[in-house]
Each structure stands twice: as C-alpha cells, then as structure tokens.
mmCIF file of the N, C-alpha and C atoms, coordinates in Angstrom:
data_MODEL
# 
_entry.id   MODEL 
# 
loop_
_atom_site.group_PDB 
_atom_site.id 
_atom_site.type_symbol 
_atom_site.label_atom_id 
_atom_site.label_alt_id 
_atom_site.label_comp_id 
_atom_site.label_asym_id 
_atom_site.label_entity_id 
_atom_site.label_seq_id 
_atom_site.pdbx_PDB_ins_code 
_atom_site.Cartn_x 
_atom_site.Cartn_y 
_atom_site.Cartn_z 
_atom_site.occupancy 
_atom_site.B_iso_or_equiv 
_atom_site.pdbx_formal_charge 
_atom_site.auth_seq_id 
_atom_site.auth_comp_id 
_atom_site.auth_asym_id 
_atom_site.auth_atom_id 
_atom_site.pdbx_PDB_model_num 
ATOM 1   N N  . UNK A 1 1  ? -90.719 -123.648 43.885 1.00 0.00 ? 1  UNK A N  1 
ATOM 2   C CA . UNK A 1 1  ? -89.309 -123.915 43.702 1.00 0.00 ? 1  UNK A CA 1 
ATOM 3   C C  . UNK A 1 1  ? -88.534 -122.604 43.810 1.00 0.00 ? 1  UNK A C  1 
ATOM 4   N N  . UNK A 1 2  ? -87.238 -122.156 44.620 1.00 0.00 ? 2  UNK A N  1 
ATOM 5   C CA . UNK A 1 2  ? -86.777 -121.300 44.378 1.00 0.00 ? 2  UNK A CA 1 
ATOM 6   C C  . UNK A 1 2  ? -85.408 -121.695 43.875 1.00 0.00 ? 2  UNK A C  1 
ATOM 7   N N  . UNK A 1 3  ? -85.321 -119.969 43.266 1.00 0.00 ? 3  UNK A N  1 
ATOM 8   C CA . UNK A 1 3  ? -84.092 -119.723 42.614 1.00 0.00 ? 3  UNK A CA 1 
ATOM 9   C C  . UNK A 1 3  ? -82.831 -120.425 43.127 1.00 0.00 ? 3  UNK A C  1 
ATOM 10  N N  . UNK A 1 4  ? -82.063 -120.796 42.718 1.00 0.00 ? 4  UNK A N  1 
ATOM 11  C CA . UNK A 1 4  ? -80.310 -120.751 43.203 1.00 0.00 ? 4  UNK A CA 1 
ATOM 12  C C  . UNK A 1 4  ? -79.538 -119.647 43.236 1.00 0.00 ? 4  UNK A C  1 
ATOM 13  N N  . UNK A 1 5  ? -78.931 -119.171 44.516 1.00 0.00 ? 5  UNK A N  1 
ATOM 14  C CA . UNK A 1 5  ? -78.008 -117.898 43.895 1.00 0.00 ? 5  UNK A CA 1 
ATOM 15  C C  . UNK A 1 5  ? -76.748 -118.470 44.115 1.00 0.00 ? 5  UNK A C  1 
ATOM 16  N N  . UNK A 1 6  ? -76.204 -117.710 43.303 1.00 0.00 ? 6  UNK A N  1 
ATOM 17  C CA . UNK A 1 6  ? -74.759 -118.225 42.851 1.00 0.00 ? 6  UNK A CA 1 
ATOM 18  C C  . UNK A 1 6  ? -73.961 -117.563 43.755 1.00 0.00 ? 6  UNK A C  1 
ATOM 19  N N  . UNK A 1 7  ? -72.899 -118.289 44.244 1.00 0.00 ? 7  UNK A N  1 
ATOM 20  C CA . UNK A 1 7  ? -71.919 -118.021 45.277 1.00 0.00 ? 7  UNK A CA 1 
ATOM 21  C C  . UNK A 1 7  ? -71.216 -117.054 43.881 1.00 0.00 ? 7  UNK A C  1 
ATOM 22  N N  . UNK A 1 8  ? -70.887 -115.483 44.948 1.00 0.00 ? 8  UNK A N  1 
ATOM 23  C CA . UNK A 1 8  ? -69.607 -114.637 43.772 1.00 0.00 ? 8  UNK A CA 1 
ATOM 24  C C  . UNK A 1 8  ? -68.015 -115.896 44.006 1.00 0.00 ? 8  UNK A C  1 
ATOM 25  N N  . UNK A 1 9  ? -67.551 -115.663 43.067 1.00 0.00 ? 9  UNK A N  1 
ATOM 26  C CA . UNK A 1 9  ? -66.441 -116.342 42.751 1.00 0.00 ? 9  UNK A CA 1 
ATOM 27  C C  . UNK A 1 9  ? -64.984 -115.553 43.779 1.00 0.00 ? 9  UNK A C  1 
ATOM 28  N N  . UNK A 1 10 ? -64.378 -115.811 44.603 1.00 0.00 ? 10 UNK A N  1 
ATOM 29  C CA . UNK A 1 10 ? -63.408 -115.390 45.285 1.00 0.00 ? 10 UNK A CA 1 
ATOM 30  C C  . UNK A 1 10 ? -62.365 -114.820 44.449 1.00 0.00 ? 10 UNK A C  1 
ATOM 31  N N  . UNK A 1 11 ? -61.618 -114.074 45.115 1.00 0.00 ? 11 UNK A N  1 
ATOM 32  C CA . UNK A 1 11 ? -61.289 -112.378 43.877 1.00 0.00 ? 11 UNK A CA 1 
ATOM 33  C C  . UNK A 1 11 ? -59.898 -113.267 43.165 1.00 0.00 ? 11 UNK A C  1 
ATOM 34  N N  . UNK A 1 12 ? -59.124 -113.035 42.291 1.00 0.00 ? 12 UNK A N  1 
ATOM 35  C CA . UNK A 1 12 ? -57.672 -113.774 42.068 1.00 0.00 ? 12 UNK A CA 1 
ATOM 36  C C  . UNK A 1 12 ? -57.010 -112.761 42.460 1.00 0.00 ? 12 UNK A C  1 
ATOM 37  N N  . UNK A 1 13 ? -55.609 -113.674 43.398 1.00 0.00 ? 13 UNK A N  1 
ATOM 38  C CA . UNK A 1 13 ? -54.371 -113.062 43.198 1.00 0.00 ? 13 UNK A CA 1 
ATOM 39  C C  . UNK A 1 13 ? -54.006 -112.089 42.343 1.00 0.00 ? 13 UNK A C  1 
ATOM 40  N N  . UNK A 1 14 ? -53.231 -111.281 42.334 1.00 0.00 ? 14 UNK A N  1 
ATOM 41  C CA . UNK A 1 14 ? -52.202 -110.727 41.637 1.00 0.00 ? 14 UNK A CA 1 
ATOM 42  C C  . UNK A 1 14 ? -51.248 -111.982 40.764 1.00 0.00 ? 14 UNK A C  1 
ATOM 43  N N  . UNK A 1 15 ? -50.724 -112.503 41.785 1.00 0.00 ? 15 UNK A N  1 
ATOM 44  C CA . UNK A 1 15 ? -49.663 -113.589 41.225 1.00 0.00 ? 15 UNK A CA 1 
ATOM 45  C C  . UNK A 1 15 ? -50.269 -114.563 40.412 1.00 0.00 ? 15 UNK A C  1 
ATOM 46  N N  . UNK A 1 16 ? -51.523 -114.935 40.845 1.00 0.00 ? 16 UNK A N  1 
ATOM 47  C CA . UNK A 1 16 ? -52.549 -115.469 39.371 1.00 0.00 ? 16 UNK A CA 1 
ATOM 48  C C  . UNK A 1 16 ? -52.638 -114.746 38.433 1.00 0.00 ? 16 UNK A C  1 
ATOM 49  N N  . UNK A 1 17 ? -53.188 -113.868 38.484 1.00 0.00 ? 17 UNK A N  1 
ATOM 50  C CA . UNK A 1 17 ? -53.260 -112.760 37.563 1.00 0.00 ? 17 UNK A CA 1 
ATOM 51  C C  . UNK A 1 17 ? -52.491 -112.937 36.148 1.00 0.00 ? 17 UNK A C  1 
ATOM 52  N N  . UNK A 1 18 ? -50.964 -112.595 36.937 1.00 0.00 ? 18 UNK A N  1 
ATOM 53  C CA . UNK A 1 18 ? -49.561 -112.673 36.332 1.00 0.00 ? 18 UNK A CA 1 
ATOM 54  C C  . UNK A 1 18 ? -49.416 -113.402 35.432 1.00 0.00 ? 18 UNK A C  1 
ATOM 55  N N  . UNK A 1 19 ? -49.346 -114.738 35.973 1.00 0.00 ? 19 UNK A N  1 
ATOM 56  C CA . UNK A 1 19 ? -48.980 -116.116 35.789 1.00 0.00 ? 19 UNK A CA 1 
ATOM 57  C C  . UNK A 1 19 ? -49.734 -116.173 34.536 1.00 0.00 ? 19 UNK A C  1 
ATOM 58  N N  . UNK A 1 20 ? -51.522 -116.267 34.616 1.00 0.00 ? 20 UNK A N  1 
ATOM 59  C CA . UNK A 1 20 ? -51.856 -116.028 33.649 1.00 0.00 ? 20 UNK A CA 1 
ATOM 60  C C  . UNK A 1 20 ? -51.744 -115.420 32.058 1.00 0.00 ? 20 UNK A C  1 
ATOM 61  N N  . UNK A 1 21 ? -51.373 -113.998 32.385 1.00 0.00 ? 21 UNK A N  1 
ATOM 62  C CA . UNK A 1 21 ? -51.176 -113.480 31.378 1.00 0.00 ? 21 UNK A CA 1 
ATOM 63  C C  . UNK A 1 21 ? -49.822 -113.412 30.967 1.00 0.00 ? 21 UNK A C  1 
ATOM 64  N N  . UNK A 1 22 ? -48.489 -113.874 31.750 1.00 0.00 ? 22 UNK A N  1 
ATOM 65  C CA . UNK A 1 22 ? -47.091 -113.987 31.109 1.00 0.00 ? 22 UNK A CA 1 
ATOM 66  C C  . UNK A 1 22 ? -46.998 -115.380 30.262 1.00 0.00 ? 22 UNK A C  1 
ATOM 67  N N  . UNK A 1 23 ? -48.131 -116.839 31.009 1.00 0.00 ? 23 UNK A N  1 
ATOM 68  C CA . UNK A 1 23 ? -48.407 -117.639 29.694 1.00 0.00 ? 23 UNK A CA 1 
ATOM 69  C C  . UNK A 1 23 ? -48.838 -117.533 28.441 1.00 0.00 ? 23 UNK A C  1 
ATOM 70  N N  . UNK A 1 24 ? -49.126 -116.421 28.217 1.00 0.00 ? 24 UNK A N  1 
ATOM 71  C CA . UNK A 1 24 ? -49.983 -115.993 26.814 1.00 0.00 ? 24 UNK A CA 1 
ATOM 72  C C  . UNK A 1 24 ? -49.131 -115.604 25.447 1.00 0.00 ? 24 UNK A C  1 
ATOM 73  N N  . UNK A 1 25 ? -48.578 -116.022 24.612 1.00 0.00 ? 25 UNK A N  1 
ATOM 74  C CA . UNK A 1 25 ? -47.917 -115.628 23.667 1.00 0.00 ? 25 UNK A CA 1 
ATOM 75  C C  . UNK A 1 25 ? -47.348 -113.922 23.293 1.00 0.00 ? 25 UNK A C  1 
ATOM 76  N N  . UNK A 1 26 ? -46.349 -113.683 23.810 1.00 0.00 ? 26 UNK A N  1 
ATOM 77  C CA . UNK A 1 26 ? -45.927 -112.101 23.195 1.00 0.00 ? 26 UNK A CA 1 
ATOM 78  C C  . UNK A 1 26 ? -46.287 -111.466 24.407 1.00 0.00 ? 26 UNK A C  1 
ATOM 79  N N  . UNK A 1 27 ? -46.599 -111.725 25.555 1.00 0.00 ? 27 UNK A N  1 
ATOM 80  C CA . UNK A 1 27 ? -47.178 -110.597 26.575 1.00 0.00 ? 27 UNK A CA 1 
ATOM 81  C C  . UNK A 1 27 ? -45.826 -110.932 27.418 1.00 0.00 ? 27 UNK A C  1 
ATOM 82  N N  . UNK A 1 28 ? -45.794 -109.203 27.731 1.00 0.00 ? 28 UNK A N  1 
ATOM 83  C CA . UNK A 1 28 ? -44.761 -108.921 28.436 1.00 0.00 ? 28 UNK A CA 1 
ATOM 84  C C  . UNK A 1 28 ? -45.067 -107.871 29.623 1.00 0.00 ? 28 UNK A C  1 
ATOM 85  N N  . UNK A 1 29 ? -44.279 -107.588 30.896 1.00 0.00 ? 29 UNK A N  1 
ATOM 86  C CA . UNK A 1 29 ? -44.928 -106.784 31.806 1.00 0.00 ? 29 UNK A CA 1 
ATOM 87  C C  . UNK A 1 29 ? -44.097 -105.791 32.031 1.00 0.00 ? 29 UNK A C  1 
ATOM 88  N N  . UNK A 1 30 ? -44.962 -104.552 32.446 1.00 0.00 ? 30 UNK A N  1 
ATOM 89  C CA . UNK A 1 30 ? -44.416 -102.958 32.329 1.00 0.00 ? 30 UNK A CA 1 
ATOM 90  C C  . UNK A 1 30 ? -45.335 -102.464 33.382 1.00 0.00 ? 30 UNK A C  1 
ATOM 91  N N  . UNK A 1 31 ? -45.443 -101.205 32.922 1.00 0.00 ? 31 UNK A N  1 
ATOM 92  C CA . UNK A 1 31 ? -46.512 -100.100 33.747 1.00 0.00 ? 31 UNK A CA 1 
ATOM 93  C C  . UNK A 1 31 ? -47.175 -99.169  32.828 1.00 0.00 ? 31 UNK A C  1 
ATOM 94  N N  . UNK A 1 32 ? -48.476 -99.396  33.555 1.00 0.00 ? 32 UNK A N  1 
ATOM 95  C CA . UNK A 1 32 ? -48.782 -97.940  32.494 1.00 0.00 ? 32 UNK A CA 1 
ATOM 96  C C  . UNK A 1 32 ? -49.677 -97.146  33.452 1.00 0.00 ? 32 UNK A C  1 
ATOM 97  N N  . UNK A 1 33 ? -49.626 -95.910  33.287 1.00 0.00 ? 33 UNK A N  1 
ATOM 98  C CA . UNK A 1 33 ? -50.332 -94.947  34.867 1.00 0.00 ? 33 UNK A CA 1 
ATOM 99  C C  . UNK A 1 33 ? -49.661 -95.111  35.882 1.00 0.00 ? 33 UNK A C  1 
ATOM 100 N N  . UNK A 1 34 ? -48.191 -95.489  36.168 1.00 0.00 ? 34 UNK A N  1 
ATOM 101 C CA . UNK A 1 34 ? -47.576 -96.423  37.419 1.00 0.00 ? 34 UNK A CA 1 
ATOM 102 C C  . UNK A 1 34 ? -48.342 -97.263  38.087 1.00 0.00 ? 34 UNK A C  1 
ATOM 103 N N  . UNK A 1 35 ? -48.549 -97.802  37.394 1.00 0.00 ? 35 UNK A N  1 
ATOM 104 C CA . UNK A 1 35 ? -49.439 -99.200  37.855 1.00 0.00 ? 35 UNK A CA 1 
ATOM 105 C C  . UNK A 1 35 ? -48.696 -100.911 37.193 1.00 0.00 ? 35 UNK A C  1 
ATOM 106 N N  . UNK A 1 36 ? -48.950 -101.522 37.760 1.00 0.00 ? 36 UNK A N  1 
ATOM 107 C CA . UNK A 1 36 ? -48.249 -102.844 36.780 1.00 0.00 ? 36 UNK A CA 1 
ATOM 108 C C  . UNK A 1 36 ? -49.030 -102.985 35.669 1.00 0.00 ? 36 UNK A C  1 
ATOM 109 N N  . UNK A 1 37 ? -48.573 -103.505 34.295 1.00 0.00 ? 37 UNK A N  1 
ATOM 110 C CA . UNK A 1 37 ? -49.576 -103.693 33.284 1.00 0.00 ? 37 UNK A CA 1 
ATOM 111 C C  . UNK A 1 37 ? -49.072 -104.774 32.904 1.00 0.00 ? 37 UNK A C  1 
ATOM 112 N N  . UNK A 1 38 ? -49.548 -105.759 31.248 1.00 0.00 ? 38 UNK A N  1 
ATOM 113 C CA . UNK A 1 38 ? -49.116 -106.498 30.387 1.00 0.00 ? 38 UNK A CA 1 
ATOM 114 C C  . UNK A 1 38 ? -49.880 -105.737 29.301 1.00 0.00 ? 38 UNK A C  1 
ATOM 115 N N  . UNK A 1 39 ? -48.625 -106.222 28.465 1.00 0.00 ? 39 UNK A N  1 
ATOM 116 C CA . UNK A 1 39 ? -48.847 -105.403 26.849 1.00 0.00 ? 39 UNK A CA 1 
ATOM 117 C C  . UNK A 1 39 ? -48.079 -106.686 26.142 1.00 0.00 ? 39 UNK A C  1 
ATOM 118 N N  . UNK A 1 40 ? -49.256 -106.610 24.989 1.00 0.00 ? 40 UNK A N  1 
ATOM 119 C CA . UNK A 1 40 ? -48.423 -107.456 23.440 1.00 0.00 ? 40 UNK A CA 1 
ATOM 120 C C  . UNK A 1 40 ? -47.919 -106.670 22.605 1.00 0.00 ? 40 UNK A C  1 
ATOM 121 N N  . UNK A 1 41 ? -46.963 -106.567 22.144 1.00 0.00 ? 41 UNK A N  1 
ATOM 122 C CA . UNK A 1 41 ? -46.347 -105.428 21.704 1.00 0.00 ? 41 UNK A CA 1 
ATOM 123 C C  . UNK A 1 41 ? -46.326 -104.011 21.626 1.00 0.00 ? 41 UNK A C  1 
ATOM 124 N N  . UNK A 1 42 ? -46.615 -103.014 21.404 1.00 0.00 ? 42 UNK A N  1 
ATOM 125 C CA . UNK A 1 42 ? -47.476 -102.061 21.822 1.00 0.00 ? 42 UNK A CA 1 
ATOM 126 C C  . UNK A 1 42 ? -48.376 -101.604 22.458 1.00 0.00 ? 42 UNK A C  1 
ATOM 127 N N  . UNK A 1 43 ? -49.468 -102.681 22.183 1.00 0.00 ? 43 UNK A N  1 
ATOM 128 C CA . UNK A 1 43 ? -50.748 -102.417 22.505 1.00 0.00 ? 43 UNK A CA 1 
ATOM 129 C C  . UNK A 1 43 ? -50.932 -103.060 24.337 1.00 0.00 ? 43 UNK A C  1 
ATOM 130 N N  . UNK A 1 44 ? -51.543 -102.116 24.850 1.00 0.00 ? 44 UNK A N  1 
ATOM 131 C CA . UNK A 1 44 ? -52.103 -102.349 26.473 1.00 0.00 ? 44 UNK A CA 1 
ATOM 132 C C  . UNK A 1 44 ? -53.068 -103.554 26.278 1.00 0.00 ? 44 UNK A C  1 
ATOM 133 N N  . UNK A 1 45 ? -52.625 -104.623 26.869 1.00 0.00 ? 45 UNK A N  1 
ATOM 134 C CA . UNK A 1 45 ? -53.861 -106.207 27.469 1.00 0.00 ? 45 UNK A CA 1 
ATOM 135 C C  . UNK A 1 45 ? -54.489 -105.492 28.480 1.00 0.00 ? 45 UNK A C  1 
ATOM 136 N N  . UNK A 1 46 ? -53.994 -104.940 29.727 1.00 0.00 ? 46 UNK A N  1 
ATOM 137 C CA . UNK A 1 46 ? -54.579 -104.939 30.753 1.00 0.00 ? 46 UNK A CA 1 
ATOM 138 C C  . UNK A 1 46 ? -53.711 -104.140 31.738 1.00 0.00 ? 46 UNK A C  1 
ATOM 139 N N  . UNK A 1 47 ? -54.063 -103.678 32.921 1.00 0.00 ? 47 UNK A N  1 
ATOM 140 C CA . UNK A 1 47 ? -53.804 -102.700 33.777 1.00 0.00 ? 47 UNK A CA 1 
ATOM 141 C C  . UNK A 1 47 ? -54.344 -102.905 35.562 1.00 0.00 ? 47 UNK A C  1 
ATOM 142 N N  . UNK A 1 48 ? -53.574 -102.853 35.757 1.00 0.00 ? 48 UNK A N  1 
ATOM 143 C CA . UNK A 1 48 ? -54.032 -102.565 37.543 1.00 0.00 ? 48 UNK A CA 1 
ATOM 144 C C  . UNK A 1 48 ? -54.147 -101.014 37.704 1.00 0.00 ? 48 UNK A C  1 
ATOM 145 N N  . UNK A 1 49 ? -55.667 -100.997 38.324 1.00 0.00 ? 49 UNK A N  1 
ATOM 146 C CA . UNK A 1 49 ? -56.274 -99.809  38.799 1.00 0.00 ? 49 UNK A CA 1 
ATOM 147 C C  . UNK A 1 49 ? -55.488 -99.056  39.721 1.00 0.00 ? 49 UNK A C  1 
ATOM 148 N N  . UNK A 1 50 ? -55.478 -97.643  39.766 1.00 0.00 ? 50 UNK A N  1 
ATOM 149 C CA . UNK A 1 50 ? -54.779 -97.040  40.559 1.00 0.00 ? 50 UNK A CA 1 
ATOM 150 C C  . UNK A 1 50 ? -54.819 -97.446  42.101 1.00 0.00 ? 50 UNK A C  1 
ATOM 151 N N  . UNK A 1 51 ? -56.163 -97.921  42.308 1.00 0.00 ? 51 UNK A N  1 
ATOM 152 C CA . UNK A 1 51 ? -57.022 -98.156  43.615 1.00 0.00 ? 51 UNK A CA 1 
ATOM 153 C C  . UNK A 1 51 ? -56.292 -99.826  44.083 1.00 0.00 ? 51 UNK A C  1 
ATOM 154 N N  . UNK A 1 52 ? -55.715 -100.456 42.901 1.00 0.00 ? 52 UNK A N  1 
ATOM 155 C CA . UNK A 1 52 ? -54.840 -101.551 43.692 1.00 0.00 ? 52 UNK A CA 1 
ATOM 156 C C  . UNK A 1 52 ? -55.720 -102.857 43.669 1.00 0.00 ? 52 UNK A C  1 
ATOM 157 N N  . UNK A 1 53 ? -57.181 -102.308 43.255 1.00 0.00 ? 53 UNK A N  1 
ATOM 158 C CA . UNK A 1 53 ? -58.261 -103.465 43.550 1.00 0.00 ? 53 UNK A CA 1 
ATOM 159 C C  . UNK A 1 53 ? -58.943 -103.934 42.205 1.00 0.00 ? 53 UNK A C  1 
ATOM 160 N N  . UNK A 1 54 ? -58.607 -103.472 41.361 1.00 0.00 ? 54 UNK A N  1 
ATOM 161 C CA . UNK A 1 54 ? -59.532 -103.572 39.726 1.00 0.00 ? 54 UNK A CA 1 
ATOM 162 C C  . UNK A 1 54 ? -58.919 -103.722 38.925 1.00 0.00 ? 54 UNK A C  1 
ATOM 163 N N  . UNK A 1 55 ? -59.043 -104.310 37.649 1.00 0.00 ? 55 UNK A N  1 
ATOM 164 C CA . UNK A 1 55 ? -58.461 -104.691 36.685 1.00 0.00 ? 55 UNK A CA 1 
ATOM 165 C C  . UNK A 1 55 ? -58.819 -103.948 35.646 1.00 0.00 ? 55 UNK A C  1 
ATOM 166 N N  . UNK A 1 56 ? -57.939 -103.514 34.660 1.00 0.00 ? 56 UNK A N  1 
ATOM 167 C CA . UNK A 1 56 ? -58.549 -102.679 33.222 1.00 0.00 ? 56 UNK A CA 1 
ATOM 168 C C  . UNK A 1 56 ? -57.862 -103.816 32.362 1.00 0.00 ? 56 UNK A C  1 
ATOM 169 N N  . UNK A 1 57 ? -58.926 -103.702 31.660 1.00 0.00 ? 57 UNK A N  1 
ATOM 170 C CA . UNK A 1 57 ? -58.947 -104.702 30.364 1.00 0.00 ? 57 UNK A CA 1 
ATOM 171 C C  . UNK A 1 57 ? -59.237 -103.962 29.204 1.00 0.00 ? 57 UNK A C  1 
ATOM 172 N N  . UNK A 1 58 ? -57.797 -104.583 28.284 1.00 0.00 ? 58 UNK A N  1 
ATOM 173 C CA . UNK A 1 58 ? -58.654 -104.246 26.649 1.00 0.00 ? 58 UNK A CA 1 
ATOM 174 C C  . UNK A 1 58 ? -59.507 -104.685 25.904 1.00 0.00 ? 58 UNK A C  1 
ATOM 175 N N  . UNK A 1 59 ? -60.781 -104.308 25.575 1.00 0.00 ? 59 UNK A N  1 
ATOM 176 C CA . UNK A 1 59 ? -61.430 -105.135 24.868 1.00 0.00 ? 59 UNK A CA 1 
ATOM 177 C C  . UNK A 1 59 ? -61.940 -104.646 23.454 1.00 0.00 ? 59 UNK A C  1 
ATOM 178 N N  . UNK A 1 60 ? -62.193 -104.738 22.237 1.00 0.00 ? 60 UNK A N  1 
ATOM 179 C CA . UNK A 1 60 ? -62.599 -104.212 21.240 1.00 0.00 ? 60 UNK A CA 1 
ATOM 180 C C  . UNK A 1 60 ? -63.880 -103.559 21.560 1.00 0.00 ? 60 UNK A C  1 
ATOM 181 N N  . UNK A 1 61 ? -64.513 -102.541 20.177 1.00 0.00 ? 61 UNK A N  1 
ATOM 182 C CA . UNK A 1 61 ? -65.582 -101.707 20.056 1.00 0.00 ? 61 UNK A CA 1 
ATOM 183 C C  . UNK A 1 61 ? -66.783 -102.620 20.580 1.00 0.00 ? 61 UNK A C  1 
ATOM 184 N N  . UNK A 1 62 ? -66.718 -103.804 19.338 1.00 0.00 ? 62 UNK A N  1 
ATOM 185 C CA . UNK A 1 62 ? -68.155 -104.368 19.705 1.00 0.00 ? 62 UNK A CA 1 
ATOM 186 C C  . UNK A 1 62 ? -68.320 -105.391 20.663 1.00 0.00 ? 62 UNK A C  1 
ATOM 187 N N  . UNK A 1 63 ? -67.042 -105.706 21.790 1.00 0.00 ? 63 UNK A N  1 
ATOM 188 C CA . UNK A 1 63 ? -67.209 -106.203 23.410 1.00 0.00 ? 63 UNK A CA 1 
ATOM 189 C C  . UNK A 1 63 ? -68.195 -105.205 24.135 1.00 0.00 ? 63 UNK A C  1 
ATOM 190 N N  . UNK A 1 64 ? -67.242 -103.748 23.910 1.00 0.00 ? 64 UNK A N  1 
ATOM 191 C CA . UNK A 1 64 ? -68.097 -102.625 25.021 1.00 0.00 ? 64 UNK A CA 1 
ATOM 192 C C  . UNK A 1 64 ? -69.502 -102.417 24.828 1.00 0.00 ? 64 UNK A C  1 
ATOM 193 N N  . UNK A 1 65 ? -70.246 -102.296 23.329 1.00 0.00 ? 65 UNK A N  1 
ATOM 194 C CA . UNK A 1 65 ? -71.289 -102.320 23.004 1.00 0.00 ? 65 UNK A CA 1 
ATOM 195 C C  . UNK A 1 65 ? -72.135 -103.847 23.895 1.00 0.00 ? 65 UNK A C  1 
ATOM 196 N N  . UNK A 1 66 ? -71.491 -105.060 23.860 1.00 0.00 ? 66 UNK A N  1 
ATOM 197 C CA . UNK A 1 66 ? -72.450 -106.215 24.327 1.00 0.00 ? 66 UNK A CA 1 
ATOM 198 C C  . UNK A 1 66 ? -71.459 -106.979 25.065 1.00 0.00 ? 66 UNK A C  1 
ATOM 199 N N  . UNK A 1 67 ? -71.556 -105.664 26.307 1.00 0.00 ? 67 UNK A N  1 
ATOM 200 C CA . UNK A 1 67 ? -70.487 -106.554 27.446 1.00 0.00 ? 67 UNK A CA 1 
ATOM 201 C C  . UNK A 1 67 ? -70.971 -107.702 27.984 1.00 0.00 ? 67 UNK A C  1 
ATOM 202 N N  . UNK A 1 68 ? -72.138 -108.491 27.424 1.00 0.00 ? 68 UNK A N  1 
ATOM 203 C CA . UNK A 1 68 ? -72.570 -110.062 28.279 1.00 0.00 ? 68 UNK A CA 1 
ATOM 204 C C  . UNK A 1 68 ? -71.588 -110.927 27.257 1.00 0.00 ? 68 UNK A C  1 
ATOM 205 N N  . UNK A 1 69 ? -71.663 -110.819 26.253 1.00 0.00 ? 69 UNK A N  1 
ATOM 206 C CA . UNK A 1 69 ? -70.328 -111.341 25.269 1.00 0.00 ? 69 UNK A CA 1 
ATOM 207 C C  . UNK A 1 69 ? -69.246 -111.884 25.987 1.00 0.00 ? 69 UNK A C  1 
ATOM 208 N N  . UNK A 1 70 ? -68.532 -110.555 26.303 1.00 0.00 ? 70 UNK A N  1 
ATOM 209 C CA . UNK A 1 70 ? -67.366 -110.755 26.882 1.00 0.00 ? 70 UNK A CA 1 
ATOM 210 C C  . UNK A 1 70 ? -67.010 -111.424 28.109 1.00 0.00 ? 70 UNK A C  1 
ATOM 211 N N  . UNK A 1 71 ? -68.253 -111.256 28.519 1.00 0.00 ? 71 UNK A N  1 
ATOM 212 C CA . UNK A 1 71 ? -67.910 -112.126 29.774 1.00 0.00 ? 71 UNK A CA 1 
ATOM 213 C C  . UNK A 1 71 ? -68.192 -113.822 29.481 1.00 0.00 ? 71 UNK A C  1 
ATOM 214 N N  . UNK A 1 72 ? -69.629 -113.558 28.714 1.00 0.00 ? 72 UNK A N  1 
ATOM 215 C CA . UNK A 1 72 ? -69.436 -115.219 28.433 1.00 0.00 ? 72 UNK A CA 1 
ATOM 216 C C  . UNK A 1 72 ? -68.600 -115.801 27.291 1.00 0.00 ? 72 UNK A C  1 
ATOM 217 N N  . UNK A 1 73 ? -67.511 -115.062 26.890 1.00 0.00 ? 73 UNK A N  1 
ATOM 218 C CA . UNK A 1 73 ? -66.121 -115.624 26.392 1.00 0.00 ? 73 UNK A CA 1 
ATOM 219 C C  . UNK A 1 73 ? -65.160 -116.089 27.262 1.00 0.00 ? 73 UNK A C  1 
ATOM 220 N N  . UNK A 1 74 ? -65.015 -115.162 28.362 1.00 0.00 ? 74 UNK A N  1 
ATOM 221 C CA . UNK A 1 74 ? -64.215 -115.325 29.525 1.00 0.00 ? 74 UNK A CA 1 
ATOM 222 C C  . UNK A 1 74 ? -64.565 -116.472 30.248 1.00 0.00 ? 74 UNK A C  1 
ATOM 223 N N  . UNK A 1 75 ? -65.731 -116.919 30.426 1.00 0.00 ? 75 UNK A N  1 
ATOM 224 C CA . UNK A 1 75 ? -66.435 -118.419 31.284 1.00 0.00 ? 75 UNK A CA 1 
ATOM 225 C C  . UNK A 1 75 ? -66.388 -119.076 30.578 1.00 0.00 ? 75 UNK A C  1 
ATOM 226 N N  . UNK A 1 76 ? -66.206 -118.820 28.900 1.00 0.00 ? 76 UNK A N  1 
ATOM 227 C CA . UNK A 1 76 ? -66.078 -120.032 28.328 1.00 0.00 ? 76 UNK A CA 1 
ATOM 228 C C  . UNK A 1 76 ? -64.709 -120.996 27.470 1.00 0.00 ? 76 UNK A C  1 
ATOM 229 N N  . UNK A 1 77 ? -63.765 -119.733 27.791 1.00 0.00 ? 77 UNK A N  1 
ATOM 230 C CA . UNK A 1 77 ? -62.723 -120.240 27.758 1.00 0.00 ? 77 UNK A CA 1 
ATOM 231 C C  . UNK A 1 77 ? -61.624 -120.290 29.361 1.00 0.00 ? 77 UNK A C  1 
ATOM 232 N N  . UNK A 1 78 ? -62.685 -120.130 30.182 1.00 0.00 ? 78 UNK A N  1 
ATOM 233 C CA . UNK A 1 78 ? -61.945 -120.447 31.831 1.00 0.00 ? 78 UNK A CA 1 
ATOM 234 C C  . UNK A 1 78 ? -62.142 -121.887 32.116 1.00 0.00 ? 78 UNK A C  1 
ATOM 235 N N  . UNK A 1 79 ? -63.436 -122.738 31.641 1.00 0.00 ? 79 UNK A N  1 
ATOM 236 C CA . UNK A 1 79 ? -63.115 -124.158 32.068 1.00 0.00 ? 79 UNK A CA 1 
ATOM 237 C C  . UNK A 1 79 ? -62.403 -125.154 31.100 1.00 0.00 ? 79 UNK A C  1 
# 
C-alpha cells in the first residue's frame, strides 16, 4: 500500500488575507517595517515580509517552543 501525499494547499491572496483578519474583533491595519500589518491594539497580529511573499505572525512563548501546536490550531479552527 502506498502513502498519500498531500497536495500543498495554494498560497492566499493578500485580499484574503485582509478580509480575514479585519473580521476579527479590534484588528485594525497599519504598517510595521513599511510593510502592511494588523494590530489589536498595540500589540502586532501579523506582518507582511519585506520580500512581499511571507507572513509574520504573532504567536506566544509556548507556540514557538511546539510549533506542530500551532499549526494544528490553525487547521483546526480553518474548517
């Protein structure tokens, strides 16, 4: 029997992106690095890479420590 490989998921928009995170309670959009960002009050959500192609995300101490976490938070609140 072999494996299945998983098709990578096709990249999102920008304007998805957006959309996304201006639905989110308190997030508002700015720049930070001259880049576009969203921030909840102070604090940086997220960032477009200088490079135009990557996303920076905030995530707490113990996400970065067990980044499979975070992602399977993200898949599990995407469907």
């Amino acid at each position: 029997m072999t494996a299945r490989r998983r098709r990578a998921a096709p990249p999102l928009s920008w304007a998805t992106l957006k959309a996304c995170f201006l639905a989110l309670p308190g997030v508002v959009e700015g720049s930070s690095h001259g880049t576009p960002a969203f921030r909840v009050g102070k604090k940086l959500l997220a960032r477009l890479r200088e490079d135009g192609e990557n996303l920076v995300l905030r995530v707490s101490f113990e996400e970065r420590e067990t980044p499979r976490r975070a992602v399977a938070k993200w898949d599990a609140e995407s469907r």
